[in-house]
C-alpha positions as CSV (number, residue, x, y, z in Angstrom):
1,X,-17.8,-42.0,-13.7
2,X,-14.9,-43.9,-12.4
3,X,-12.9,-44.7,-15.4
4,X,-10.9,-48.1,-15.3
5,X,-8.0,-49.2,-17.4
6,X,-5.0,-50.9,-17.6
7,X,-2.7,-50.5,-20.6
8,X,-0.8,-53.5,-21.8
9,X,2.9,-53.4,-23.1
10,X,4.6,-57.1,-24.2
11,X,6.9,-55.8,-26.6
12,X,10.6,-54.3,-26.2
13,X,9.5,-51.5,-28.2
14,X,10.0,-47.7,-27.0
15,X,7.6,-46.7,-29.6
16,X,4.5,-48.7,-28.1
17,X,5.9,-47.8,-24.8
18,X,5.9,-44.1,-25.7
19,X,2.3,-44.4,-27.3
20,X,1.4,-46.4,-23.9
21,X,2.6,-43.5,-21.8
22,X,0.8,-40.9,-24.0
23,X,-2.7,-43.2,-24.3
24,X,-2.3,-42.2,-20.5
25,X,-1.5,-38.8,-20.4
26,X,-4.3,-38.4,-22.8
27,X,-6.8,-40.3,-20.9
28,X,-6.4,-38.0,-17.7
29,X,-6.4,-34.8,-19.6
30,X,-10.2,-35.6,-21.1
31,X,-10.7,-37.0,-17.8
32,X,-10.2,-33.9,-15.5
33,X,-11.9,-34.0,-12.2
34,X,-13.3,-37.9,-12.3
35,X,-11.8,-40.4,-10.7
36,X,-9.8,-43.2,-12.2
37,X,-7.6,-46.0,-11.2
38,X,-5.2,-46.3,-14.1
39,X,-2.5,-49.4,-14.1
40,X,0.6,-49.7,-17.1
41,X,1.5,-53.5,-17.1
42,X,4.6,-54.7,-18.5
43,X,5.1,-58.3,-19.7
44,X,7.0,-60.5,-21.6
45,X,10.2,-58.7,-23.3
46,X,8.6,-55.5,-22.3
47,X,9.7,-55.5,-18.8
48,X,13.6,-54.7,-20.0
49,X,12.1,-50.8,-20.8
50,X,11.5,-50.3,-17.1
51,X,15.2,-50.7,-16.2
52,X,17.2,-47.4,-15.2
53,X,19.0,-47.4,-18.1
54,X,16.2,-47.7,-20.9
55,X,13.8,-45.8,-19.0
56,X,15.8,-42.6,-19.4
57,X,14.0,-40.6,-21.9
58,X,10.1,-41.8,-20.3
59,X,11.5,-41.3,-16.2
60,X,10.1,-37.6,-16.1
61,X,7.0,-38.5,-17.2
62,X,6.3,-41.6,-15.6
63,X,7.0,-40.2,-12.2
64,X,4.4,-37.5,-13.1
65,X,2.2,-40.6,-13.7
66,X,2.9,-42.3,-10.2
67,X,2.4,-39.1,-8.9
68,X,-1.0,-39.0,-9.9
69,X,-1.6,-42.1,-9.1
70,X,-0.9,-44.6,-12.2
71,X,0.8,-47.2,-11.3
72,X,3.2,-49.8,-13.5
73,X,3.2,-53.3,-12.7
74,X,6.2,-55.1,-13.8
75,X,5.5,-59.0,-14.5
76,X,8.0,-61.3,-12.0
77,X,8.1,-64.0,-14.7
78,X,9.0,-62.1,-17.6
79,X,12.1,-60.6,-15.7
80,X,13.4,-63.8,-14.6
81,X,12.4,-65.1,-18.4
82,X,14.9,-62.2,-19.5
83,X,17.2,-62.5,-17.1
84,X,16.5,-58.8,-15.9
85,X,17.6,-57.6,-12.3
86,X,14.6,-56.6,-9.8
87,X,17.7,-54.4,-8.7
88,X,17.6,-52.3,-12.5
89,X,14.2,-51.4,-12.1
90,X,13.4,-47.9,-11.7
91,X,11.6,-47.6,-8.3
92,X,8.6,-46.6,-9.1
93,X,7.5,-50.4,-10.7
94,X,5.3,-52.3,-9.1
95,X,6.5,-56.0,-9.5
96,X,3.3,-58.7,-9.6
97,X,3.8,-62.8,-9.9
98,X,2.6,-63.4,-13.7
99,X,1.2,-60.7,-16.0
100,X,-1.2,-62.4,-17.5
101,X,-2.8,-63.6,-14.2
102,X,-2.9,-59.6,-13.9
103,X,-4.4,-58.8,-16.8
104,X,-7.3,-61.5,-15.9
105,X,-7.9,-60.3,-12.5
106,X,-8.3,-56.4,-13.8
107,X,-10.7,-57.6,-16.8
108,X,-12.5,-59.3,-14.6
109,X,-12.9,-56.4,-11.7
110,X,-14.0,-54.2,-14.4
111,X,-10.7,-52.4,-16.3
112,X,-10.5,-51.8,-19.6
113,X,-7.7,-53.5,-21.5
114,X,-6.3,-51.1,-24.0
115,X,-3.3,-52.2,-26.2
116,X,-1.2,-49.7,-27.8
């Protein structure tokens, strides 16, 4: 089976970030062997938790993450709505044009919306 799923954060909220990041971690270790394709999005006030500063106590385990393959898509609206800098983004984000237009497109290719 190829497992589908993208994991939806809108709140500035380390505790549903961390229970994001774990759903994740989770996922992949009932998962072993299958493949997967495996997307954190980030909207709304949300997006300020993927700055270098906040993002401190996740880094280590989100660039395990990337490493496997999970990507996190950052929404380009919300950080101009908050006003924060594509430059204090930790590198591995990926930065789309609207979240929510994200969040359609994956429901409709097949992902699984799961919100922590």
């Amino acid at each position: 089976m190829h497992y589908k799923a993208v994991f939806h954060v809108d709140q500035k909220d380390e505790q549903v970030f961390n229970l994001a990041v774990n759903n994740v971690i989770n996922l992949l270790n009932a998962i072993p062997e299958q493949e997967y394709d495996l997307i954190v999005l980030l909207n709304g006030p949300a997006v300020g938790l993927m700055t270098r500063e906040a993002v401190v106590s996740f880094l280590e385990r989100i660039q395990g993450l990337v490493a496997q393959g999970v990507r996190f898509q950052v929404c380009d609206n919300a950080l101009k709505r908050f006003e924060v800098s594509r430059k204090s983004l930790i590198p591995e984000c990926q930065i789309i044009p609207a979240g929510i237009v994200g969040l359609i497109d994956l429901q409709h290719h097949g992902f699984a919306y799961i919100k922590p």
